[in-house]
N, C-alpha and C positions, 0 to 999 in steps of 0.2 A: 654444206656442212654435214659431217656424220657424225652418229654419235655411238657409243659402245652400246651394251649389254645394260640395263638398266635393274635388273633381277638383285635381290640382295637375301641372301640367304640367312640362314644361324651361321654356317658358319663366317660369311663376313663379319657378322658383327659378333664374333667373336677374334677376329683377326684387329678389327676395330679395339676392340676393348683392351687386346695385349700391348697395342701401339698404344694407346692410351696410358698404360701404365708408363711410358716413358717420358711423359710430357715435361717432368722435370731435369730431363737428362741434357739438356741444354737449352740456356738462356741467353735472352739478348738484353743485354744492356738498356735498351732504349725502348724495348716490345718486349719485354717478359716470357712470357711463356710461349708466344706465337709461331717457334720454330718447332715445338712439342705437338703444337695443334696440326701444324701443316701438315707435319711426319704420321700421325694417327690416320685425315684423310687422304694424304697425296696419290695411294695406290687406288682410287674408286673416282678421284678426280682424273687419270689418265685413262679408266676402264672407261668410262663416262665421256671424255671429252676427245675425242679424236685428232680433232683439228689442233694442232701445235700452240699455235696463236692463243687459243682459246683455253688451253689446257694452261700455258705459260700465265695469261689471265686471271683466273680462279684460283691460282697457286699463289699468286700476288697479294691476290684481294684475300688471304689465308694469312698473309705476312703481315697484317695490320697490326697493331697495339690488340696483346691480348693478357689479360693478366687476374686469376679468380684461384680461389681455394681448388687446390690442383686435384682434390678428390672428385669436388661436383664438377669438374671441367668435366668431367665424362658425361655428363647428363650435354651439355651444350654442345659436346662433339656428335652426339648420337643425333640432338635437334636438327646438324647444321648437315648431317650428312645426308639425312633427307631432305633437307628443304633442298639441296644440290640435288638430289638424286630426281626431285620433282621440277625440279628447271631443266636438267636437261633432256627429261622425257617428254613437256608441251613445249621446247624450245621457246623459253619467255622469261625475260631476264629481268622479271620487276620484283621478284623474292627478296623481299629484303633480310639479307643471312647477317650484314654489319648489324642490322638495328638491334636483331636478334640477338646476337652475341651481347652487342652495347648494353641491351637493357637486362642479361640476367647475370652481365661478371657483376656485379656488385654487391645484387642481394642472395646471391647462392655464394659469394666469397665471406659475407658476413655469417651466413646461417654454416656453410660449411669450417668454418675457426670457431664456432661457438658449438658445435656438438663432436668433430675429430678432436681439435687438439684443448677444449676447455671442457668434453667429458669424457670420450673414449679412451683419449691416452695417459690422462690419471685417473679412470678404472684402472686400464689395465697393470698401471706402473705401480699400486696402490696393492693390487691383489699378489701380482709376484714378489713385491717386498713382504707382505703379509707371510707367502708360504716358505719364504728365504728367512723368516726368521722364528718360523717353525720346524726348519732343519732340515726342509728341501731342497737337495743341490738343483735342482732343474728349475729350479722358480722362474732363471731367465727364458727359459724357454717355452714356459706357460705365457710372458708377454708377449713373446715373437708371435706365438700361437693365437692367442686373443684376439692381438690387435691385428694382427694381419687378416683372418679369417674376416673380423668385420670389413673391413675397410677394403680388402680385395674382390669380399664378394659382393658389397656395394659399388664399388665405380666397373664392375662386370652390369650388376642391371643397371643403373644409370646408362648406360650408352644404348641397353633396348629400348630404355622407356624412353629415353630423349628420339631415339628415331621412331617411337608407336605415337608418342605422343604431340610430335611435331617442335619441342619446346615448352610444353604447357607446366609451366613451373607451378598453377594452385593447383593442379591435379599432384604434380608430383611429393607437394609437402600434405597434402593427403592421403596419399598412399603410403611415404617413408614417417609420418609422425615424426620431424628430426626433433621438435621442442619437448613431446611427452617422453622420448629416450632420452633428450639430453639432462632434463630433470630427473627420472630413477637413475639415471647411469651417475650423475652428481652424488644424489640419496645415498648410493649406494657405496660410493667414494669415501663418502663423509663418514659413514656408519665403519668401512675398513679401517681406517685413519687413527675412528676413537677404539677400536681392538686391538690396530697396530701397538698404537702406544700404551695400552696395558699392557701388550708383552714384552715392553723397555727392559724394564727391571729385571727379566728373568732370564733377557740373550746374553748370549757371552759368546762375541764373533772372534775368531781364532783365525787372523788371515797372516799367516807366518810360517818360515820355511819346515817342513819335517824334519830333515837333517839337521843334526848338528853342525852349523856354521860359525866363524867367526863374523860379529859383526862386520868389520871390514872387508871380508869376502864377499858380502850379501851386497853392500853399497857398491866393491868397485864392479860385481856384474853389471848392475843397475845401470852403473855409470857407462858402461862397456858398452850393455846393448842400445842405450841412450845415443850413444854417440852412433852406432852402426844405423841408428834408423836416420838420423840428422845426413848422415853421410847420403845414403840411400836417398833418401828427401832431393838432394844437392844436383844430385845423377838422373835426378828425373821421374824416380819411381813413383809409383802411382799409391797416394796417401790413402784411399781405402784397403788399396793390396797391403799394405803396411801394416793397416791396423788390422784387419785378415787374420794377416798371416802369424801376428805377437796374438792375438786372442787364441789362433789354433795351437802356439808353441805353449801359452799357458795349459792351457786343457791336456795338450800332451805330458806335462809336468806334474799337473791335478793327479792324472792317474797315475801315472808311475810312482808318486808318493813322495816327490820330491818337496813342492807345496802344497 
């Protein structure tokens, strides 16, 4: 049996971490997320595993039921890729990488929906409505900005610390404090929320064509492009392209002064 190159640099585990981000790009019905998992280590499992057999193997045992808050998946993907990485260096196949997995999708899927989507993503949705009704056209893009920044450059370290760290999730909620940010990041929510809605009474959103139109012009566009996208839909097109492409046609109308 040979085995590859066993070295793992920064820059793998930065190649690790971009695949990572994909994990939600395709799902299985009956295994959730395990084809996103596979795809993050597949290319360090062939670097690793020589032997066909063996490679074919491990790819397998990758395919099991896997299903956890897709952010901290990167922490368990970084665990698992060392704990492979340290089997097939002493050639000893008693690592238990299943149990591993098994025992932290549950409680890193609970701790990761209780500080991404129950406090980072109404901060952020919270703070760009705040400056949109202060009369910042770019609001949305202070959310895009926000939340991504967080939440990108967190599942980038989770995949070092999950391979420094071997898996050790009390170190890891040590180190990222998820419950004392999830608490100010709430705080902090609540506190936007009661300012938001003081400045109720004093917005006045104006989302309506510049031009002089007839009512019935404005509606049968409506109807018009309503129907081009239903069509498109019908033919195949791809529903984020869709919405894409009607977001970038608004913004080109934004400026021109149309709407």
């Amino acid at each position: 049996m040979k085995y590859g190159d066993k070295t793992l640099g920064m820059r793998d585990l930065v190649v690790v971490s971009l695949r990572a981000l994909l994990i939600q790009a395709s799902w299985s019905f009956d295994r959730m997320q395990t084809i996103g998992f596979a795809y993050a280590i597949e290319p360090f499992l062939r670097r690793w595993y020589a032997d066909q057999t063996e490679y074919e193997a491990r790819v397998k045992l990758h395919l099991e039921y896997f299903n956890t808050q897709p952010y901290l998946a990167s922490f368990i993907i970084g665990a698992t890729l060392r704990l492979e990485r340290d089997r097939a260096s002493s050639h000893t196949g008693d690592v238990d990488i299943s149990g591993l997995k098994a025992a932290l999708m549950a409680p890193l899927g609970a701790l990761g929906d209780s500080f991404f989507w129950g406090a980072l993503k109404p901060l952020a949705a919270i703070m760009a409505t705040a400056f949109l009704m202060a009369g910042f056209g770019w609001a949305p893009l202070l959310f895009l900005f926000f939340y991504n920044i967080w939440h990108v450059g967190l599942r980038m370290a989770f995949v070092n610390w999950g391979y420094a760290s071997r898996g050790d999730a009390v170190e890891l909620l040590k180190r990222f404090q998820f419950t004392k940010m999830a608490k100010l990041f709430k705080v902090a929510t609540l506190t936007l929320i009661g300012g938001t809605l003081g400045m109720l009474p004093a917005w006045r959103p104006e989302f309506k064509p510049m031009l002089n139109c007839p009512g019935v012009i404005i509606t049968l566009s409506a109807l018009a492009i309503t129907l081009m996208l239903l069509m498109a839909l019908r033919k195949g097109s791809s529903p984020v392209k869709l919405m894409l492409g009607l977001a970038v046609f608004c913004v080109v109308l934004a400026y021109a002064g149309v709407i």
